[in-house]
N, CA, C and O atoms as CSV, one atom per row, in Angstrom:
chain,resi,resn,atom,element,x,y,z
A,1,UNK,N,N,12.458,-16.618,-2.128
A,1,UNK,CA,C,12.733,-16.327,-0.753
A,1,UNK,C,C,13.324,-14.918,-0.638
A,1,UNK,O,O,14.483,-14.627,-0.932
A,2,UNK,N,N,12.409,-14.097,-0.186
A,2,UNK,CA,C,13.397,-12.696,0.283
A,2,UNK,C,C,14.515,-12.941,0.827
A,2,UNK,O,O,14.803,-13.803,1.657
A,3,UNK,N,N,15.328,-11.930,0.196
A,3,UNK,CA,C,16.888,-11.577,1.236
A,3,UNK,C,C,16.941,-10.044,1.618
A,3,UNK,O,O,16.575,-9.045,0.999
A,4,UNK,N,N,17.526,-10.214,2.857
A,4,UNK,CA,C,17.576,-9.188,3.958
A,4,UNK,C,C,18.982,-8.769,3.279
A,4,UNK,O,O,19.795,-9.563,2.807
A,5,UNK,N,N,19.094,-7.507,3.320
A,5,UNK,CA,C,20.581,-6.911,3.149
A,5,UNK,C,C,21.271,-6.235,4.329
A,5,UNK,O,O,20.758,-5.403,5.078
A,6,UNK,N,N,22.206,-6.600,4.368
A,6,UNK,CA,C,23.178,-6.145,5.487
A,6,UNK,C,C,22.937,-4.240,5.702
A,6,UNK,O,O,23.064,-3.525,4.708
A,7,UNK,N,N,22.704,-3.823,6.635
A,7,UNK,CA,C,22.670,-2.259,6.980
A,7,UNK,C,C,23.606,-1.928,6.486
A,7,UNK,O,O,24.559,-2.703,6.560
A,8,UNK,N,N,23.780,-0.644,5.759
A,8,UNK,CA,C,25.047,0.421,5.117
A,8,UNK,C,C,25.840,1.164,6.432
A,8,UNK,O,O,25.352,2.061,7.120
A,9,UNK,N,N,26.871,0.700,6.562
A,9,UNK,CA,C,27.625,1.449,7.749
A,9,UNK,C,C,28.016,2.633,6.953
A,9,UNK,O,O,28.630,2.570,5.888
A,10,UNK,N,N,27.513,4.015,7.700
A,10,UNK,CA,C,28.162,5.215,7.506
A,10,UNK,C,C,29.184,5.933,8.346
A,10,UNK,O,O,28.938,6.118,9.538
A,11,UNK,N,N,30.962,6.594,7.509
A,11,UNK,CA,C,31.738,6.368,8.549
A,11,UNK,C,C,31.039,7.603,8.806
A,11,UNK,O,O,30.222,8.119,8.044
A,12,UNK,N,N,31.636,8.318,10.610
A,12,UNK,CA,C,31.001,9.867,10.563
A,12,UNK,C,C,31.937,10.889,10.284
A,12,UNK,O,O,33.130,10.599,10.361
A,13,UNK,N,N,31.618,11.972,9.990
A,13,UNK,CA,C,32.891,12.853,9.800
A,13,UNK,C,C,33.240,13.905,10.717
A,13,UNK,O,O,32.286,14.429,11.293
A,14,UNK,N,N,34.484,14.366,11.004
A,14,UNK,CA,C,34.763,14.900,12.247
A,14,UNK,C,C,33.913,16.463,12.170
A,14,UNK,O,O,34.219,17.249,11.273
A,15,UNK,N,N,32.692,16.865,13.322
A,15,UNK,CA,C,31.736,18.225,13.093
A,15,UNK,C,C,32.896,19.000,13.716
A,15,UNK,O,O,33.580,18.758,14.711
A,16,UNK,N,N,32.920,20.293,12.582
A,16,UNK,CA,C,34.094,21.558,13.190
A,16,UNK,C,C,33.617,21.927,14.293
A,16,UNK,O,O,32.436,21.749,14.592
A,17,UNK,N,N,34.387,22.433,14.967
A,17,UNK,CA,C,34.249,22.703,16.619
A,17,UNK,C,C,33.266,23.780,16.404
A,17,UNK,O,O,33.097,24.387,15.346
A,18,UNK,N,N,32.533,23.986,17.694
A,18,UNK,CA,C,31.165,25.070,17.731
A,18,UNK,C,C,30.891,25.518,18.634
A,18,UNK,O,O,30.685,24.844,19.643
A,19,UNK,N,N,30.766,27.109,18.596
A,19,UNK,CA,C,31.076,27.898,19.703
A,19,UNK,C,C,29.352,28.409,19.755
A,19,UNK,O,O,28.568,28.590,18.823
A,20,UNK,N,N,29.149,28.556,21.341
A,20,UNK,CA,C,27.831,28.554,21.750
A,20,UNK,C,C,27.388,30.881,21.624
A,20,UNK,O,O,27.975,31.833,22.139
A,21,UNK,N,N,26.781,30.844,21.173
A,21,UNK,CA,C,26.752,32.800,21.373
A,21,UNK,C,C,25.812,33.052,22.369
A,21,UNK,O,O,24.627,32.779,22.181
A,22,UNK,N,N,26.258,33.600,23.527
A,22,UNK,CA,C,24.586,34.283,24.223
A,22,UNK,C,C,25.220,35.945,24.369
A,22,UNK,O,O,26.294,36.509,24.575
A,23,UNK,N,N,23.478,36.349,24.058
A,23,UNK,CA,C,24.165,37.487,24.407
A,23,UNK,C,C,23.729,38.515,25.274
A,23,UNK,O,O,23.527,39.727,25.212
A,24,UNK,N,N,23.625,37.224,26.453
A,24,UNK,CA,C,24.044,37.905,28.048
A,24,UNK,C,C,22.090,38.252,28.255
A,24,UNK,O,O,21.799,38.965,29.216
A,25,UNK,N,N,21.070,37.804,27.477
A,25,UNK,CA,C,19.727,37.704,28.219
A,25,UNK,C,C,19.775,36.916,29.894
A,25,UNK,O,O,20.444,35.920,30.173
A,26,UNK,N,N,19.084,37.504,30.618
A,26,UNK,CA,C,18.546,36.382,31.793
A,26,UNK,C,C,17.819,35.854,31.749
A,26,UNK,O,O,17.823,34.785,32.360
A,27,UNK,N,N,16.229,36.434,30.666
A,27,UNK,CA,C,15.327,35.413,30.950
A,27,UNK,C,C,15.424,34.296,30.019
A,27,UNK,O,O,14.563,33.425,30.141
A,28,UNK,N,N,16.664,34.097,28.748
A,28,UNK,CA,C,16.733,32.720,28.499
A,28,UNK,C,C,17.320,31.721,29.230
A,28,UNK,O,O,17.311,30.539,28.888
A,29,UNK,N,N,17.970,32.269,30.493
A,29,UNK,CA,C,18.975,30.861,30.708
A,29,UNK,C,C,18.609,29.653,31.279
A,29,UNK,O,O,19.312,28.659,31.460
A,30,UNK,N,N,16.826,29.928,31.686
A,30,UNK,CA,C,16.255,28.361,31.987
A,30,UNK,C,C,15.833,27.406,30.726
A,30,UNK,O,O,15.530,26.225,30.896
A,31,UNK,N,N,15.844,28.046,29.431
A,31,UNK,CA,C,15.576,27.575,28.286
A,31,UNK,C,C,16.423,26.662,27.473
A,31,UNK,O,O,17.560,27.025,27.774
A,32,UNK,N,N,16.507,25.921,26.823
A,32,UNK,CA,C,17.380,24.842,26.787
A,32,UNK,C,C,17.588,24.724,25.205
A,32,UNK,O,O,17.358,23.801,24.425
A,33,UNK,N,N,18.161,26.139,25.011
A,33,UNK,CA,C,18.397,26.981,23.911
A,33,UNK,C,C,19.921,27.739,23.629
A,33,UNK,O,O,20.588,28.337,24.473
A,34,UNK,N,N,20.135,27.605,22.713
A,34,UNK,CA,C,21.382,28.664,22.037
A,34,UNK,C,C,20.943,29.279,21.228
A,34,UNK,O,O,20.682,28.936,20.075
A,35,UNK,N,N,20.730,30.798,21.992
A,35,UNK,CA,C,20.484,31.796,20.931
A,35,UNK,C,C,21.197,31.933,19.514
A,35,UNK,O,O,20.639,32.416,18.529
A,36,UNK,N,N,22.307,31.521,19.532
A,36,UNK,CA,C,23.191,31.354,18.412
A,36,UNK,C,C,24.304,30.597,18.654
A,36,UNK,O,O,24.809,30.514,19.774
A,37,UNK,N,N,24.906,29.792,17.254
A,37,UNK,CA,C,25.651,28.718,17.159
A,37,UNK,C,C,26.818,29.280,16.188
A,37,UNK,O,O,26.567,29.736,15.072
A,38,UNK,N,N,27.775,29.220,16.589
A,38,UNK,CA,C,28.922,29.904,15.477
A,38,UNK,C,C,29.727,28.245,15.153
A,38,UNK,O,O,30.440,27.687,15.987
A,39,UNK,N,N,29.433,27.723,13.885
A,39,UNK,CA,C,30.683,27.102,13.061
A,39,UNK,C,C,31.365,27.577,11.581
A,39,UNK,O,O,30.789,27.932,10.552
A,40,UNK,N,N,32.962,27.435,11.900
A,40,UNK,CA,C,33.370,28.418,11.651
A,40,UNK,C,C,33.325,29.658,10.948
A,40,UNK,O,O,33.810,30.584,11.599
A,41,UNK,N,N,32.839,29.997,9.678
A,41,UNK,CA,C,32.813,31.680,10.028
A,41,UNK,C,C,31.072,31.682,9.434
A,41,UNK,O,O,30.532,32.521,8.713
A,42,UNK,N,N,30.476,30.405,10.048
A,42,UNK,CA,C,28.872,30.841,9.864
A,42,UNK,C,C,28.100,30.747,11.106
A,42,UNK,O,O,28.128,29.773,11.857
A,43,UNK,N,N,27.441,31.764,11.273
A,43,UNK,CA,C,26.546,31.803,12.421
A,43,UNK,C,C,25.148,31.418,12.239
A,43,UNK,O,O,24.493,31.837,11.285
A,44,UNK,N,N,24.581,30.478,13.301
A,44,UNK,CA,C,22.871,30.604,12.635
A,44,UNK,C,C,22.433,30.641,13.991
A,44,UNK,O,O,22.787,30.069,15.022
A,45,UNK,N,N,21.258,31.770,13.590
A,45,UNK,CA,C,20.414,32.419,15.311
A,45,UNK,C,C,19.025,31.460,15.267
A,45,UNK,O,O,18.195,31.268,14.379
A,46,UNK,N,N,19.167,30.937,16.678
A,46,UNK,CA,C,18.012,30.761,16.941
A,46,UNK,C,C,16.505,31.723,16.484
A,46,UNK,O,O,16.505,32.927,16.229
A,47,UNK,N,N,15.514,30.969,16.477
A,47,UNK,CA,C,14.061,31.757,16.237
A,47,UNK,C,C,14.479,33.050,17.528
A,47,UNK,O,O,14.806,32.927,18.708
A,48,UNK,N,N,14.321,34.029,16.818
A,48,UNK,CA,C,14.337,35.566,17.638
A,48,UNK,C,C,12.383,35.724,17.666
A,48,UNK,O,O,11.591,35.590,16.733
A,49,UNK,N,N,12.120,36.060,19.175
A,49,UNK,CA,C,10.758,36.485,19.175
A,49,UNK,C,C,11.080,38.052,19.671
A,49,UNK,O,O,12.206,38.490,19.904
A,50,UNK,N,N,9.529,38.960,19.802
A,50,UNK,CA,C,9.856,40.305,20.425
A,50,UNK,C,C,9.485,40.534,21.728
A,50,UNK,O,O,8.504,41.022,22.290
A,51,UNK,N,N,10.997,39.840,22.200
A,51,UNK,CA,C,10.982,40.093,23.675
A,51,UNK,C,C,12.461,40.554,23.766
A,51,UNK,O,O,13.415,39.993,23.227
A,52,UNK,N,N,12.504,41.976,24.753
A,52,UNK,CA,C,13.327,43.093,24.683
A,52,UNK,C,C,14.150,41.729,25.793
A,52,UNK,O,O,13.776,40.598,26.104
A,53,UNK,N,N,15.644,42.703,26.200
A,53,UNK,CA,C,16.445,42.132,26.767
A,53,UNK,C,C,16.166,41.563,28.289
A,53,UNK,O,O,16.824,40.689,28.855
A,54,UNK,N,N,15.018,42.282,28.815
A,54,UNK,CA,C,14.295,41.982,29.920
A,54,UNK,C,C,13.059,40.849,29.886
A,54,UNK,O,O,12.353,40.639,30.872
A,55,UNK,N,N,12.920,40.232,28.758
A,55,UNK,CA,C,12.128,39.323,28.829
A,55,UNK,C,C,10.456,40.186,28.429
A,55,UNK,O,O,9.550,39.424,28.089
A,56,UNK,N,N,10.306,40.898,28.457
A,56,UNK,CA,C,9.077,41.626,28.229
A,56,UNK,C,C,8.926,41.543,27.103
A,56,UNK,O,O,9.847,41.773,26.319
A,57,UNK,N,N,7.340,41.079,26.599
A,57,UNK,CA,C,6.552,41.014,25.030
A,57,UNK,C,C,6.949,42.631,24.467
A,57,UNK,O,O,6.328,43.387,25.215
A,58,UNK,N,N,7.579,43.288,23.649
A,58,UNK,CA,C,7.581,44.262,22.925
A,58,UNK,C,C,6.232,44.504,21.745
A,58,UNK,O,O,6.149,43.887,20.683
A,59,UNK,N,N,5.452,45.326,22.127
A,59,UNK,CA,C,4.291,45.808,20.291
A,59,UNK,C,C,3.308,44.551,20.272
A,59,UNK,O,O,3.050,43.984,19.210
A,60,UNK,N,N,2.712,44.094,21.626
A,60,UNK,CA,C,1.550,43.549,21.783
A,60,UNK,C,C,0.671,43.962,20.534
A,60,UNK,O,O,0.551,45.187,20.510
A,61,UNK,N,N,0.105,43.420,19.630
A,61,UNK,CA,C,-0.421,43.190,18.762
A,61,UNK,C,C,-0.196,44.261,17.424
A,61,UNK,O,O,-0.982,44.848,16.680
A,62,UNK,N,N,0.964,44.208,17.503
A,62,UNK,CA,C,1.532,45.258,16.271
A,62,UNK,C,C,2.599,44.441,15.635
A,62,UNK,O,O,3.600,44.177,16.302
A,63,UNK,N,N,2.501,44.065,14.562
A,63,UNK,CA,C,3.253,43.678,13.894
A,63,UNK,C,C,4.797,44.169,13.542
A,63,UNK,O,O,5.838,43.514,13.601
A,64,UNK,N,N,4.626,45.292,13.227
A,64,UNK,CA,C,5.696,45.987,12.880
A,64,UNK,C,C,6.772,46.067,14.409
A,64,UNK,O,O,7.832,45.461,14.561
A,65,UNK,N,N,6.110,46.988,15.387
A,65,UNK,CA,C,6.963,46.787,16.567
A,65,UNK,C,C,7.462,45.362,16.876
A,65,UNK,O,O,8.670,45.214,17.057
A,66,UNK,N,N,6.738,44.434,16.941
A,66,UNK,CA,C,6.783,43.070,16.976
A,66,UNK,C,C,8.582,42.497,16.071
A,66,UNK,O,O,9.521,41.872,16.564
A,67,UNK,N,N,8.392,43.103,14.548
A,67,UNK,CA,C,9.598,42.916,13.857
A,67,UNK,C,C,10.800,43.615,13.806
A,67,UNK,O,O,11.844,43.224,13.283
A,68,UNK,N,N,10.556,44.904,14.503
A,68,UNK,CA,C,11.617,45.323,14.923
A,68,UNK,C,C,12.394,44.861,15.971
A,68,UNK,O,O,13.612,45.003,15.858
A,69,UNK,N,N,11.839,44.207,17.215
A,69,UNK,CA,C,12.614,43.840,18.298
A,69,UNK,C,C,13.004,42.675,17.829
A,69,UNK,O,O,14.128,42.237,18.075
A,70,UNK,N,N,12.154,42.053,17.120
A,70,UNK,CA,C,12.903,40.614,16.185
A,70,UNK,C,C,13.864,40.659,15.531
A,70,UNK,O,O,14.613,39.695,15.372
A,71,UNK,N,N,14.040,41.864,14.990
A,71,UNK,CA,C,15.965,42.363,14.252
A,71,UNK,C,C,16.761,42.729,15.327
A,71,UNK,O,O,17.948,42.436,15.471
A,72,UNK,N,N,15.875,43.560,16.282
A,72,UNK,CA,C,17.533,43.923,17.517
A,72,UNK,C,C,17.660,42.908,18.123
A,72,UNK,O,O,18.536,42.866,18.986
A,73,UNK,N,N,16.880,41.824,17.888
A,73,UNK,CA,C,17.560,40.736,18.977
A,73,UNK,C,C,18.378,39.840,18.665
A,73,UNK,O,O,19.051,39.130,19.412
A,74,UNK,N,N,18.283,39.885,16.529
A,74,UNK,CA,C,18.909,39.249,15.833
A,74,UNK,C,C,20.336,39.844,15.651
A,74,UNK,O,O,21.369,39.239,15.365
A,75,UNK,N,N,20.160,41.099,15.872
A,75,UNK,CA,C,21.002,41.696,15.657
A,75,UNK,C,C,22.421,41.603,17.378
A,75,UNK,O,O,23.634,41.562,17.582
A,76,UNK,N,N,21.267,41.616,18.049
A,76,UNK,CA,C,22.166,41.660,19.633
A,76,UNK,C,C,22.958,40.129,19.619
A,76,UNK,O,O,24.099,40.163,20.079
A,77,UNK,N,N,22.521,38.942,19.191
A,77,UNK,CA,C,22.888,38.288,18.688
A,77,UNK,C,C,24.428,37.584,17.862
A,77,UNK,O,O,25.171,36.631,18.101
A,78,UNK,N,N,24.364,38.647,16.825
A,78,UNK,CA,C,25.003,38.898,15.986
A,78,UNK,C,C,26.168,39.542,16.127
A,78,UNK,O,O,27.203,39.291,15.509
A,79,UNK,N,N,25.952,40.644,17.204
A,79,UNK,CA,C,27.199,41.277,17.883
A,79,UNK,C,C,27.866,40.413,18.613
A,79,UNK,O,O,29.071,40.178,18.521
A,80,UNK,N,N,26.798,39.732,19.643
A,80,UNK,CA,C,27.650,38.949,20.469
A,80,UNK,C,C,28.832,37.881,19.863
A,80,UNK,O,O,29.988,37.810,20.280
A,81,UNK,N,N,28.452,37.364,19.166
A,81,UNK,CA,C,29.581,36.658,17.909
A,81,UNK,C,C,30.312,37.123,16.964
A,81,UNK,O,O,30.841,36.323,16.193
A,82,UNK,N,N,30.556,38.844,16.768
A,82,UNK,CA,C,31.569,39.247,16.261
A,82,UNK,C,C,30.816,39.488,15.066
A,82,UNK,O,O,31.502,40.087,14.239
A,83,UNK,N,N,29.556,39.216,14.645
A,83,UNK,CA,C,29.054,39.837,13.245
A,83,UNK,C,C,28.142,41.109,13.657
A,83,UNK,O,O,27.688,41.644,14.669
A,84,UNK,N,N,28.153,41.285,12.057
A,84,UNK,CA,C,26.873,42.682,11.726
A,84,UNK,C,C,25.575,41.883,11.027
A,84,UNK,O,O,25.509,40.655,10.981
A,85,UNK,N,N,24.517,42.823,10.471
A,85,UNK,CA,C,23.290,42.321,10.416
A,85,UNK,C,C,24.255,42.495,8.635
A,85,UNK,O,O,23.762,41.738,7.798
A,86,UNK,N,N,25.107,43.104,8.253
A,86,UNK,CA,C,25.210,42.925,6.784
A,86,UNK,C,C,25.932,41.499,6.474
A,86,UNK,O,O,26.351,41.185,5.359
A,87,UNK,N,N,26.006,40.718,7.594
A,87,UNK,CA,C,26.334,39.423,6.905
A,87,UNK,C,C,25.638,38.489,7.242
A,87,UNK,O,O,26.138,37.453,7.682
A,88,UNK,N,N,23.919,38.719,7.063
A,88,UNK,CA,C,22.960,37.623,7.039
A,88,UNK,C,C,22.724,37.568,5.983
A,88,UNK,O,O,22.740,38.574,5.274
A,89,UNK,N,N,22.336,36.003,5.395
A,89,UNK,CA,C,22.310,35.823,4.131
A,89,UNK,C,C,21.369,34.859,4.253
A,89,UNK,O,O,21.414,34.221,3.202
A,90,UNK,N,N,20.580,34.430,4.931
A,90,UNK,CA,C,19.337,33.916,4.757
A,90,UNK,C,C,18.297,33.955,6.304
A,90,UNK,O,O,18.740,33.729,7.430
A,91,UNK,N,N,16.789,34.315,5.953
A,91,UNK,CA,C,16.298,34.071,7.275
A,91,UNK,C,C,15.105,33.255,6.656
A,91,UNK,O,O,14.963,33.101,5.443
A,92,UNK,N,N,14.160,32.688,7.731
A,92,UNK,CA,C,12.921,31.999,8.166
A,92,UNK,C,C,11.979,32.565,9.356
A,92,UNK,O,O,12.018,32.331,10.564
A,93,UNK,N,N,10.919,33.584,8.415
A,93,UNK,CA,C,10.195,33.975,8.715
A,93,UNK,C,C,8.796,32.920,9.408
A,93,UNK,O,O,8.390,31.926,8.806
A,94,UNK,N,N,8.203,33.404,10.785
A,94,UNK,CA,C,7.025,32.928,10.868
A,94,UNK,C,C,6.058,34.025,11.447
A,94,UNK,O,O,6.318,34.717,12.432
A,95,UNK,N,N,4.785,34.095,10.621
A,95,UNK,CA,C,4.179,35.077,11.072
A,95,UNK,C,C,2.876,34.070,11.603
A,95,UNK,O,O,2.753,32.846,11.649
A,96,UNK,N,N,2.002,35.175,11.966
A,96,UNK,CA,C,0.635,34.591,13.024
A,96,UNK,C,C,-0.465,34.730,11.973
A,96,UNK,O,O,-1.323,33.892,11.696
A,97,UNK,N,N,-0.260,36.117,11.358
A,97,UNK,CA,C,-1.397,36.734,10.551
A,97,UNK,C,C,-1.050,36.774,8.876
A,97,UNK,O,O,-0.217,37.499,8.333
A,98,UNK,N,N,-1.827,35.907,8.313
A,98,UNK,CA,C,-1.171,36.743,6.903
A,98,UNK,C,C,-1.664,38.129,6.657
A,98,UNK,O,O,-1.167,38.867,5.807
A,99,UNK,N,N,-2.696,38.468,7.461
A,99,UNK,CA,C,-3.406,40.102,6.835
A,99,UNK,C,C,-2.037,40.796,7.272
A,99,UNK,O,O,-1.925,41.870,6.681
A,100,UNK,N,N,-0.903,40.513,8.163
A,100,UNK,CA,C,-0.313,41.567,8.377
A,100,UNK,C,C,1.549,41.505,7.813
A,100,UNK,O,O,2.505,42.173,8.206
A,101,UNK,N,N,1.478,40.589,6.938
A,101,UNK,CA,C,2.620,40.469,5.930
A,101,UNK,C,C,2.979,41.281,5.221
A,101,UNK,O,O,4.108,41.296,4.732
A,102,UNK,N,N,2.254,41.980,5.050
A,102,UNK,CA,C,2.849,43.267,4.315
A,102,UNK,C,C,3.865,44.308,5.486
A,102,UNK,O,O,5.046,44.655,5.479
A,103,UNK,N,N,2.937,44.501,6.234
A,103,UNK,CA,C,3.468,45.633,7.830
A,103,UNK,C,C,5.005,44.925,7.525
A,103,UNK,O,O,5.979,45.504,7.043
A,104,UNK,N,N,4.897,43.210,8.041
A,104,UNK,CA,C,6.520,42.782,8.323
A,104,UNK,C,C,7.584,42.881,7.337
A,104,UNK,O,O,8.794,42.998,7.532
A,105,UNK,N,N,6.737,42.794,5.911
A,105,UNK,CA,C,7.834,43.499,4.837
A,105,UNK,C,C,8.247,44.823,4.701
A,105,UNK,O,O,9.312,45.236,4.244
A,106,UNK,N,N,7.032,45.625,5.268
A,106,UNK,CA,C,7.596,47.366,5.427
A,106,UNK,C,C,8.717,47.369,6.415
A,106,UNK,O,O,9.851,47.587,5.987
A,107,UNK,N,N,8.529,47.152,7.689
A,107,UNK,CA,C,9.551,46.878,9.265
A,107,UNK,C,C,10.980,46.445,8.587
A,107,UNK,O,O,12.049,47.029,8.764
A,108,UNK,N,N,10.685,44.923,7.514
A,108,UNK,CA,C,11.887,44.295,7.547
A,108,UNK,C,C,12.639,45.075,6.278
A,108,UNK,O,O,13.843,44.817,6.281
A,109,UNK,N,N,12.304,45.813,5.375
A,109,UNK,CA,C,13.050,46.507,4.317
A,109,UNK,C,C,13.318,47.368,5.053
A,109,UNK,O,O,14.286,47.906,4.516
A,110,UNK,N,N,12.964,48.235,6.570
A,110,UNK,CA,C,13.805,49.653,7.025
A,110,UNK,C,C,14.905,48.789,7.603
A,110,UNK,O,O,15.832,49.555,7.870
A,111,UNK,N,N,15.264,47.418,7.953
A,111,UNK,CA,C,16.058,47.128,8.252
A,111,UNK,C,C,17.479,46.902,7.747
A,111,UNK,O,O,18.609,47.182,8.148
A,112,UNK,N,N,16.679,45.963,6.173
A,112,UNK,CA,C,17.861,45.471,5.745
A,112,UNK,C,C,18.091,46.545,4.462
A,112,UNK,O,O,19.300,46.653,4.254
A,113,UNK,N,N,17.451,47.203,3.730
A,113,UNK,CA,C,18.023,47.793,2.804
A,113,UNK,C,C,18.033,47.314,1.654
A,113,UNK,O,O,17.130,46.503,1.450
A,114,UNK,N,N,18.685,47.500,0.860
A,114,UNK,CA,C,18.908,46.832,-0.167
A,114,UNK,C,C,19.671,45.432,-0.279
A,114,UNK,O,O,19.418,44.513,-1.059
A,115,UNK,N,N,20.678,45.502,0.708
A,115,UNK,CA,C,21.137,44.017,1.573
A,115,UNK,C,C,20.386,42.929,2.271
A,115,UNK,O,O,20.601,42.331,3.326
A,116,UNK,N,N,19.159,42.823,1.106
A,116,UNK,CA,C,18.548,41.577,1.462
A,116,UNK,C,C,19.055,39.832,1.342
A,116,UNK,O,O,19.527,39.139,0.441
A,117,UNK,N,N,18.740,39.647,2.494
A,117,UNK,CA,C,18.972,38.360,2.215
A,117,UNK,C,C,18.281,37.110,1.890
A,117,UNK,O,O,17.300,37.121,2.633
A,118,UNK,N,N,18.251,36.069,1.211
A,118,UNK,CA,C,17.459,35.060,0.988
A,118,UNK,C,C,15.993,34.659,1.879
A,118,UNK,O,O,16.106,34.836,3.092
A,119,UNK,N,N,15.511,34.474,1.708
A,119,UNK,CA,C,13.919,34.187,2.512
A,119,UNK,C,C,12.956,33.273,2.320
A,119,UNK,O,O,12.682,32.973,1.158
A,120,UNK,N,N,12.358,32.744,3.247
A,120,UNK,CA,C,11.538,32.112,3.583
A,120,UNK,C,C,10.628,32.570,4.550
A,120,UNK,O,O,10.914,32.789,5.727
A,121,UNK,N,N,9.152,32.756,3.850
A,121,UNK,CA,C,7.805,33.435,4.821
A,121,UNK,C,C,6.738,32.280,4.910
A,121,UNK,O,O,6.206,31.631,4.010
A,122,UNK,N,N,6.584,32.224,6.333
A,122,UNK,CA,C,5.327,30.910,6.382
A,122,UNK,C,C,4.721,31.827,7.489
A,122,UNK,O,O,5.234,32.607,8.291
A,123,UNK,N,N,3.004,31.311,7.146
A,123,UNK,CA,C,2.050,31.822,8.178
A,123,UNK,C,C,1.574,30.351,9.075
A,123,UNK,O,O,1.159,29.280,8.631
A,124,UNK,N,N,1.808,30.767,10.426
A,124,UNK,CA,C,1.799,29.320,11.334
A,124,UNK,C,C,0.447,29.406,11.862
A,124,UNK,O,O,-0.086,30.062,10.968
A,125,UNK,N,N,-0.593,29.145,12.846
A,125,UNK,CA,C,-1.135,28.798,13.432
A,125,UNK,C,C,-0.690,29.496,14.721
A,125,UNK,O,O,-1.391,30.469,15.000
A,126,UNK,N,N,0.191,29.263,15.471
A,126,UNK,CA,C,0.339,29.685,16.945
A,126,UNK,C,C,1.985,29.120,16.987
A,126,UNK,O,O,2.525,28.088,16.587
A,127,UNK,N,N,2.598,30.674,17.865
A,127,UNK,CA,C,3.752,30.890,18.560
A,127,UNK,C,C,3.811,30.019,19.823
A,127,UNK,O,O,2.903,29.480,20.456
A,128,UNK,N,N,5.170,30.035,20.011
A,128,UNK,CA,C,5.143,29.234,21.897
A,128,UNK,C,C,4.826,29.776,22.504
A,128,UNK,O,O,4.459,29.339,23.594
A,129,UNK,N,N,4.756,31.212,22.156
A,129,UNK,CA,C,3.824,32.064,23.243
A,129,UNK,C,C,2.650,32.855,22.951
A,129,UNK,O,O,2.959,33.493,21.944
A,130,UNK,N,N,1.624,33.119,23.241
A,130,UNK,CA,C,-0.099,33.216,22.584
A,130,UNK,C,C,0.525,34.642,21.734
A,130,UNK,O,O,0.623,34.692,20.508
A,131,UNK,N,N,0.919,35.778,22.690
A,131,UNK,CA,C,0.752,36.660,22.060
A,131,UNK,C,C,1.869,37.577,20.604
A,131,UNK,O,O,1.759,38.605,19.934
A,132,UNK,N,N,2.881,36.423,20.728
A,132,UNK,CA,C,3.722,36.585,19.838
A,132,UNK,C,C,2.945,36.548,18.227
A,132,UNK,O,O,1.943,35.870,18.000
A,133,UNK,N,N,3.473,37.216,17.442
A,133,UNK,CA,C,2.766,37.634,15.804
A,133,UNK,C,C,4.414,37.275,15.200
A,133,UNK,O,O,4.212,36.526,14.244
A,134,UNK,N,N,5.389,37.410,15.292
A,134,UNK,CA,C,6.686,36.853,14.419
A,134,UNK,C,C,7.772,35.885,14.583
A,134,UNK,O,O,8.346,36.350,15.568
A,135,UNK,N,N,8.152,35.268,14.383
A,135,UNK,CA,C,9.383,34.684,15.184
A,135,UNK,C,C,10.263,34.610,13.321
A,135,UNK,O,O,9.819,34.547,12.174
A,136,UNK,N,N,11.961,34.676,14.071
A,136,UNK,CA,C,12.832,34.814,12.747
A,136,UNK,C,C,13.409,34.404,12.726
A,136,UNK,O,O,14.220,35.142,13.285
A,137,UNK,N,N,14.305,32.895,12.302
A,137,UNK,CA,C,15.748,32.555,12.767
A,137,UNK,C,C,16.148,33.058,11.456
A,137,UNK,O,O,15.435,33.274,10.476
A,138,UNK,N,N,17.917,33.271,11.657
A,138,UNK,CA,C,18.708,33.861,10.584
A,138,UNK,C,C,20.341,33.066,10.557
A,138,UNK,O,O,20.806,32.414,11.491
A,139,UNK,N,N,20.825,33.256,9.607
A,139,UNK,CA,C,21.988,32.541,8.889
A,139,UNK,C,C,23.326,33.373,8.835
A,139,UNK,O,O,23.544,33.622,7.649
A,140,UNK,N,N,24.262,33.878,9.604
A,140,UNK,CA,C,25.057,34.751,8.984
A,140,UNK,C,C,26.395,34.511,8.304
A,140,UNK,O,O,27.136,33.624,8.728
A,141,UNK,N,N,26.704,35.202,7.356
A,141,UNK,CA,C,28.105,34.195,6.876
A,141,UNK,C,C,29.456,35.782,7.132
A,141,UNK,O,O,29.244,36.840,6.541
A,142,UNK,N,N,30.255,35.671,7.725
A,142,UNK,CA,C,31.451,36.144,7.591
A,142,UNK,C,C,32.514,36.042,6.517
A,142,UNK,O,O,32.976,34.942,6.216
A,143,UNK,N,N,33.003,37.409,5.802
A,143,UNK,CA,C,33.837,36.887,4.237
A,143,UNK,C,C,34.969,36.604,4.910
A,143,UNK,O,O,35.954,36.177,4.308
């Protein structure tokens, strides 16, 4: 005769308090999004696409322009919560094209320098929006 086992009660543990980051866009605030999440001295940014502070597609089918507004936004981000781009320590890359993975590694080394941080590159199928080619979320840690 099978026996059923009693469910494992898990107790929960108290989540450190968590501070919401915007940094002051208009066209996200119908979106049901936090550009960034600060617990305590780690930040992690939402997927950054290249759309300037006005909501406008930045480098329509250019990759590279495309990854640059994807760092200033990571970066605008980043200010807004009291960090710099030198304390990201991991991102998650998504590109559209693999032919153009290389371009986003040229763009993303004028960024970071030799202060690279950990990575993850996947080629998707399709953005939430048609004409987007990158999207980036990132990790930042404060010493």
């Amino acid at each position: 005769m099978p026996t059923t086992k009693k469910p494992t009660q898990i107790k929960s543990q108290a989540v450190p308090s968590a501070r919401i980051i915007d940094p002051g866009w208009a066209w996200d605030d119908k979106l049901p999004i936090a550009q960034g999440k600060e617990i305590g001295n780690t930040i992690y940014i939402s997927g950054q696409i290249a759309f300037n502070s006005a909501g406008k597609l930045v480098g329509k089918g250019n990759m590279k322009a495309q990854t640059r507004q994807v760092f200033r936004n990571i970066k605008a981000v980043l200010q807004a919560g009291g960090y710099k781009m030198e304390h990201v320590v991991k991102i998650n890359t998504y590109i559209t094209d693999a032919s153009k993975f290389m371009e986003m590694l040229e763009a993303r080394g004028d960024i970071f320098g030799k202060n690279l941080p950990a990575s993850t590159g996947v080629v998707v199928a399709a953005l939430a929006f048609p004409e987007l080619l990158i999207e980036v979320e990132a990790v930042a840690v404060k010493p």
